[in-house]
Structures are given as C-alpha cells and as structure tokens.
N, C-alpha and C positions, 0 to 999 in steps of 0.2 A: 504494500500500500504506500500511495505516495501521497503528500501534502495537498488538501484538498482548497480550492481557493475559491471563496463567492464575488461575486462582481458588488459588494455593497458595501465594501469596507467594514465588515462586523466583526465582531471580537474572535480574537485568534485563538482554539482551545486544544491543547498538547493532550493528544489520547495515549495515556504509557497500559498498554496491555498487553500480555502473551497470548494469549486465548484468540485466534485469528474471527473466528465466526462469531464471538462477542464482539472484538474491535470493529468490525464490519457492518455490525445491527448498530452501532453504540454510535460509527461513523455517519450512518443512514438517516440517524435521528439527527443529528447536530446537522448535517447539510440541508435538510428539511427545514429546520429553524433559522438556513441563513448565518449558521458561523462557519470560518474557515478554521481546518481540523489539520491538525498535523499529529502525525503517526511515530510511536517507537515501538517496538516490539520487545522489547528488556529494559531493566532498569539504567544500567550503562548506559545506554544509547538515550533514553530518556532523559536524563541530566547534559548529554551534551545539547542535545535539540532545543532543551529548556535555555540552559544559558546561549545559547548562538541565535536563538529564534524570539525569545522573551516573549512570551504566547503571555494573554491575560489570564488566563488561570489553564490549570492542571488539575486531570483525570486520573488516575494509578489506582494501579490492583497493587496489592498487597503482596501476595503468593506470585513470585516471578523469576525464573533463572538471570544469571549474572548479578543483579542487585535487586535485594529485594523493597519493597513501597517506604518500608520505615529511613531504611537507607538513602533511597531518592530523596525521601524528606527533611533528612538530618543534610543532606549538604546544602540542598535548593538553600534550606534556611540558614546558612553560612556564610553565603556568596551573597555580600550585597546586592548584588545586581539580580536577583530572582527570590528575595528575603521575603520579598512584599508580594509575591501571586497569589492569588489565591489557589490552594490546593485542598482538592475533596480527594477522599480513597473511595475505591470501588473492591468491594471485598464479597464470597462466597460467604463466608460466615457472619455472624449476629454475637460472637462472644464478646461480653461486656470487659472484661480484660484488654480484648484487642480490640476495642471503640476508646476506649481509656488510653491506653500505651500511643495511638494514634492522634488523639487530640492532646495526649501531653506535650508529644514532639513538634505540635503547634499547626496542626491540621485547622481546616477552616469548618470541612463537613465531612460527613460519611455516609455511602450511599453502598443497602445490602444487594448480591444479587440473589433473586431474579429482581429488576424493578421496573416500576409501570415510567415510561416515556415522559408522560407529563410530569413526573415526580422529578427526575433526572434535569427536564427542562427548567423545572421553577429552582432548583437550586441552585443548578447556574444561571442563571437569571438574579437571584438573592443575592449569591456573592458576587456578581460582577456589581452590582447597584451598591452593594456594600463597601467596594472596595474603590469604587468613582467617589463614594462620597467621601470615604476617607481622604482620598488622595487631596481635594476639593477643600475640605478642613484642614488639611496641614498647610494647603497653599495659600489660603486667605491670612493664615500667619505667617507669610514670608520665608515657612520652613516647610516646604513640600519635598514629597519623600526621591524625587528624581535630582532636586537640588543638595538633598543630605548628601549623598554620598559621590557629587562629582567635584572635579578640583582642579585649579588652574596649574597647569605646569611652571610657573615661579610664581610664589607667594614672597610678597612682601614680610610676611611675619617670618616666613621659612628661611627667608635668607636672612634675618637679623638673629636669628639662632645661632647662626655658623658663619656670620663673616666678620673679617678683624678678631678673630680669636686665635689662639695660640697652638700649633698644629704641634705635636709630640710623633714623633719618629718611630716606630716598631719596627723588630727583625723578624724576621720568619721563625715559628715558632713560639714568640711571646704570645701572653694571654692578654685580653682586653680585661675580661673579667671569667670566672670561673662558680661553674652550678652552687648554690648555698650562700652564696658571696649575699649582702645588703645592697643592692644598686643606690648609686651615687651622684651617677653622671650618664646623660645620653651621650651616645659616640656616633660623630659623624665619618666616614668615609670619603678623603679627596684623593687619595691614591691607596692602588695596591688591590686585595683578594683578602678574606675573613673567613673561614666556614666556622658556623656555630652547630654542635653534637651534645650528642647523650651519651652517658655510658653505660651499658646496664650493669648487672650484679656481678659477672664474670668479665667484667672491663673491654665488650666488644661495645667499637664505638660505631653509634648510626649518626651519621653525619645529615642535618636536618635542613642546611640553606647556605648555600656558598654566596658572599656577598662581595661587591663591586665597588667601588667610588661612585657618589652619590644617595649610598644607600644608609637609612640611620639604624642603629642598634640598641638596644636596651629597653627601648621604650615599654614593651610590654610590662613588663616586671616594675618600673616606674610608675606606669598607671593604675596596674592594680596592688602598688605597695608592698609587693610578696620581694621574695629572697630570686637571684636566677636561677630559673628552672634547666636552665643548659650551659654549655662552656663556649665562647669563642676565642678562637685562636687563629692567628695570623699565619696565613696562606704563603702570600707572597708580600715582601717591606711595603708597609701602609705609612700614612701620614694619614693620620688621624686628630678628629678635632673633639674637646671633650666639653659637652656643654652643661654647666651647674643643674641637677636634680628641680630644685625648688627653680632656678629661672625658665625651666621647658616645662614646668605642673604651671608657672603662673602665667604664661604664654596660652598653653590650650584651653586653663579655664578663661582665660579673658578673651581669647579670639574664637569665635565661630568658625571660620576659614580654617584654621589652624586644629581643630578640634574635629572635624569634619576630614582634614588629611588623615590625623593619624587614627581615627574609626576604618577609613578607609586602607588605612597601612593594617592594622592589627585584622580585619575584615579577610584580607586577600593573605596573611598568615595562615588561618584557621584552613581557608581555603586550599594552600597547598599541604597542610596537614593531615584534611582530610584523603584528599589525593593518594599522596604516598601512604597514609593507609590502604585505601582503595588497592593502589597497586602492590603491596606487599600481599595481599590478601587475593589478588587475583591474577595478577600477570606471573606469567612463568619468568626466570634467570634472563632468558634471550631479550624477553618484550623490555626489563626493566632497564638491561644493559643499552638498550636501544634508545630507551627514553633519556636513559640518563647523558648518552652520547649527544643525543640532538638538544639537549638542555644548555650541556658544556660548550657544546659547539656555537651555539648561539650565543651565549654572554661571551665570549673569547672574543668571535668576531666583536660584540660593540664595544667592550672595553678596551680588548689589545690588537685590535684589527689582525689576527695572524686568523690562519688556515690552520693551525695547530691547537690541539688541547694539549698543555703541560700539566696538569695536575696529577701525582705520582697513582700509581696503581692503586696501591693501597684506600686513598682516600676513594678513587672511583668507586673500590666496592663497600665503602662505607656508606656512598651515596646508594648503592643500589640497594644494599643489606643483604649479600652473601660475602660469603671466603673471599679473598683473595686467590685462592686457586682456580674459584668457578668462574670469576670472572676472567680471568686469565685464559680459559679455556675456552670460554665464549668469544673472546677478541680473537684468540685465534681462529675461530669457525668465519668469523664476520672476515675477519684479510683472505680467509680462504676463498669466502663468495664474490670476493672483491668489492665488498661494500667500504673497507676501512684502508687507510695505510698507517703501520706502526715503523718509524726509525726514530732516530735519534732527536728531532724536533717534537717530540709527539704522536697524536692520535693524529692523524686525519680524515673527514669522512670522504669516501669518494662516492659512495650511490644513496643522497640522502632520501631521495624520494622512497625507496625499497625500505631504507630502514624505518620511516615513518608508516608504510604498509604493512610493519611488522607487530604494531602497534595497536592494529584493529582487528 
C-alpha cells in the first residue's frame, strides 16, 4: 500500500498496522471521509514515516513485529518534532492493564477491534479539533507549540555565552569531567573531537556521542542539578571554552530563545538514545557497523573535511557495542565487498549508497 492522497487538502493520518486486510478496511474508511492516509506496515517503518511525513495524528496496533505500539509511542513522544500528534492505539484486546500502560505512555485514545466506522471517524474527528485548538491557545500566547521548539542558527544570547572567554587547551586523553563528578561548568567546543561513555560493571565502555566544535557539553546534568551520569574524554586536542554553572542557569531562565535551544538540544539527546537502543536491540553487528561508518563519515567530512575516519578501532566498536574482534571482522567482510578502504589514513567509504541499503 502506498500513500493515499485526496484533492482537498484534509488532515494527513499515519495508519501503522501489520494486519494487511484490516489496514485496507481501516484505509477504505479514512479515504471515504476525505483524509489522506499514509501506510506503514511495522513499527520501525512507522516512526520513520511519522517523523519525515509529520501526519496530524496517528493510528497503531499494538501487537506488531519489528516494534511494537508502546515503543512507536515512547519515541514519537521524544522527538520534539512528533511530541505533539495526536496518537490513538488500535488494539484486539479490551485488557484494562493495557488501556492503562497505553494512556500512561501519553496516548491520546484507544480504539478496540472489531469497531463500528462511525466510532473510528468521530474520534479522529475529536482529536484533531482537540488538538487545532490547542495549538490555537498556545498561539494567542505568543508561545505556540511549532514556535517552542524551533531556533535560529546564531543567537544573540548563544554567542554571549562563549565569546571573549578564556579557551583552556586539552591533550588527547584528558577528561573534561568524569560520571559522579558535581557539574560546574558548561563546556563549549571550538576545536578538536570529545566522545562522552558509560562504563558498565565489568569496565566495557559504550561510547554514547562523539562530539565536534560547536557542540556544548554538560548541560544536561546542569539543568537537572544531578551529578554526571557519563564521562567525557578528549578525542582529538580541543580548545575548549568553560562557561560558569550559575551564568548559563541565569541565561536560560531569563531568555526564552535561549531556553527553547537547549529543550531542543536535550530533546534531540533522548532522541538518539532512544535510537541506539532501538539499534542494539534490533540490528544485527553488520547493520550497526554500517551505521556507525556513515555517522563517522559524515561528521569527518564537516569538521575535518578529509575522506578519512581516524578514530582508532577500539573506540568504533564502542560506538557500535561489540568486541573489538567483531568489529574487526566485519571491516574486513565490508573491504572485501569493496564497500570500505582501510590503510594507513583511515577508514574510507567507497560504496556509500550499498552501505546505507544495508540498513533497511
């Protein structure tokens, strides 16, 4: 089934279902009523449609291979950018347990099957008017919900954070700050490479965000006043700028702009947290190795303009979270198909399109 489109410009509604002969009757009714319908048949595929398509609300069954409804629901409400849909589940069963577990995760409705057509119609119907009106009310306050979460690329307040302050030198190696630590200070990035990890109980570290110039550090553990929850350590020699605790708390409580970015920085955190869950949990060695290649590859190019990834082996499969042997194994399968080249400069990729095909 493919994206179904009416000539009247009506409300766009994301059908995530496995069940073909249900998504088919379910499609029959919505193009009947005049909205245009868009199809995913798994949960995965459902969350990318969601965020790439931004449909006014969402349909999901529950019971689904790949990911299941709960899951769709827990990231959709993660991702600024799809926080706000409205989302009904469409479920075989009536257990009050899982009407509960579902409106916890912050559902809007729930609809049992079998159900009657009209029933299906006035709900969506409800929460779309529900959720115009919201929108409607937040915007007559000057704070509507498409305006929360967007942001200029140089703020005024952003760069009074970090300009004329005092840049401190790191070597590769040093720590910025280290998990349990009390945060102090935000850290800003104008040269150099960061990754921040965990380590668990048997001291294998999962490497959680490799970071660039331009990017800031700490804030999370700043805003909600806890200890760091992870370690950063310098990549590659940084110059780094350190900006006072209480001057960046009195900065976001006082600017809107500025409070607004870093909702939106801390937002698109969760975001790829939730991810690299996703993918620990469902991609095989090869898929992650893959992703993580085209991740590396891409910040390489915009920080250091090279065709080369340098970051030592070791760290890659920390980023992937297996052994170092398996990933090792895997690079070599990849130079075999001639997707990668490995010498002395680095990784390079040479058939990126294939490695992104590997991925789906």
């Amino acid at each position: 089934m493919q994206a179904i489109s009416s000539q009247n410009n009506s409300a766009k509604i994301l059908l995530i279902e496995d069940n073909l002969e249900m998504a088919e009757n379910i499609t029959s009714i919505l193009e009947l009523a005049n909205y245009d319908v868009l199809y995913a048949d798994n949960g995965k595929q459902g969350v990318a449609v969601a965020q790439k398509a931004q449909p006014d609300l969402i349909l999901c069954d529950i019971m689904m291979p790949e990911l299941d409804g709960y899951g769709v629901l827990h990231i959709l409400n993660h991702d600024p950018d799809t926080a706000n849909i409205p989302f009904v589940f469409l479920s075989a069963k009536a257990d009050k347990n899982e009407v509960r577990e579902g409106m916890n995760l912050g559902a809007d409705d729930y609809i049992t099957k079998p159900f009657d057509s009209t029933d299906l119609l006035k709900v969506i119907e409800i929460r779309l008017k529900k959720n115009e009106t919201l929108k409607t009310s937040f915007g007559s306050n000057d704070f509507n919900l498409s305006s929360l979460f967007s942001e200029t690329k140089e703020l005024k307040e952003l760069e009074k954070l970090y300009s004329n302050r005092p840049v401190r030198n790191y070597r590769k190696k040093e720590f910025l700050f280290m998990e349990g630590q009390t945060p102090t200070d935000l850290y800003y990035i104008r040269k150099g490479e960061v990754k921040t990890y965990k380590v668990n109980y048997d001291g294998k570290e999962l490497i959680t965000n490799i970071h660039n110039a331009g990017d800031f550090l700490g804030y999370v553990a700043l805003l909600e006043e806890q200890p760091y929850n992870e370690n950063a350590e310098v990549l590659e020699d940084a110059e780094i700028t350190m900006i006072p605790r209480q001057e960046f708390l009195n900065v976001v409580y006082s600017s809107k702009d500025m409070a607004r970015r870093f909702i939106k920085l801390v937002s698109h955190e969760l975001v790829e947290a939730e991810e690299r869950l996703l993918n620990l949990a469902y991609q095989s060695v090869r898929q992650r190795v893959a992703d993580a290649l085209l991740k590396l590859n891409s910040q390489t190019q915009a920080t250091h303009k090279s065709m080369f990834i340098q970051i030592c082996r070791k760290d890659i499969a920390n980023i992937v979270g297996t052994a170092t042997e398996s990933l090792n194994r895997t690079l070599a399968d990849f130079k075999d198909e001639g997707l990668i080249e490995i010498n002395d400069q680095g990784i390079r990729l040479l058939n990126q399109p294939k490695l992104e095909r590997l991925l789906h």
